[in-house]
C-alpha positions in Angstrom: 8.1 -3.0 -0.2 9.7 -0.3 2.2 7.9 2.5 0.4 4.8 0.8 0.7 5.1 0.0 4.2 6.4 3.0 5.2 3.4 5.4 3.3 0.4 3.2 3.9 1.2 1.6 6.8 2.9 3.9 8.6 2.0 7.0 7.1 4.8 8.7 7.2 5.7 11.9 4.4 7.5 12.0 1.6 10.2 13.7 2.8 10.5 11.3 5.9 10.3 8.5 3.9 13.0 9.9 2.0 15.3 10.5 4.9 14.2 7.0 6.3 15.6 5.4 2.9 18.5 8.0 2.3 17.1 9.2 -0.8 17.5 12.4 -1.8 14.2 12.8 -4.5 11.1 12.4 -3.4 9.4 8.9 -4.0 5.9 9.4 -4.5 6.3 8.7 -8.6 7.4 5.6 -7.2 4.2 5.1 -4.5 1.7 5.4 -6.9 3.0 3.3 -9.3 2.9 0.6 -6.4 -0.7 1.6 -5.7 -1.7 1.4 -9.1 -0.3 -2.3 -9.3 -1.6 -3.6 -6.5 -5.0 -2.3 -7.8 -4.2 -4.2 -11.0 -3.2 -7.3 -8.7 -6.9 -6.7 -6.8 -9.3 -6.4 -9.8 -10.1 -9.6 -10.8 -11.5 -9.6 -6.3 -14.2 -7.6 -7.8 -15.7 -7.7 -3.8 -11.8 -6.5 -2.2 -10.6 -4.1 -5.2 -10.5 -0.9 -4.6 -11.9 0.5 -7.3 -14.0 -2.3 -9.6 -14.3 -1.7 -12.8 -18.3 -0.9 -13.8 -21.0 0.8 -12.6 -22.8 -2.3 -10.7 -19.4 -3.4 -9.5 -19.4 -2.8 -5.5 -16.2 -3.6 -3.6 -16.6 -4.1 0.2 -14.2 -1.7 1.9 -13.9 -4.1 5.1 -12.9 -6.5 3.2 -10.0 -4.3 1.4 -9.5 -2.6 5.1 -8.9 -6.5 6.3 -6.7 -7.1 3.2 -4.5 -3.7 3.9 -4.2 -4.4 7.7 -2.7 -8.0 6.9 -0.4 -7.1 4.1 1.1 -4.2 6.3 1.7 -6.6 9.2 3.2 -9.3 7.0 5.5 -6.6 5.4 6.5 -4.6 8.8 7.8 -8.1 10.0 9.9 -8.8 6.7 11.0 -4.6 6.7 11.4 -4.2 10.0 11.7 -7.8 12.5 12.5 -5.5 15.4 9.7 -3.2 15.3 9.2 0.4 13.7 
């Protein structure tokens, strides 16, 4: 959750999210493997995924923008209750 939060919501670097968690490696193996399941998680939402599978597949990047926006405020107020 924390790495999540802290690269696509926040925005923040490797390297600060590293300092941030007191890791020493850097976690971006670790970020994309979260990215590539929640695009797993989103492709059945054909309309919100991503990145639908086929060529006459469209996804509506307002919707996925909308679904992004809530997950990240839902998550900052289980990582963070006091504010970032």
């Amino acid at each position: 959750k924390k790495i999540f939060f802290y690269y696509e919501c926040i925005g923040l670097k490797g390297s600060e999210i590293s300092r941030q968690m007191g890791k020493k490696a850097q976690l971006s193996y670790q970020r994309d493997k979260l990215r590539n399941r929640l695009k797993e998680f989103l492709l059945p939402l054909e309309w919100i995924c991503p990145e639908p599978v086929g060529k006459d597949k469209k996804s509506d990047s307002d919707a996925f923008r909308f679904f992004t926006e809530k997950l990240c405020k839902e998550l900052e107020q289980t990582i963070s209750p006091s504010g970032v």
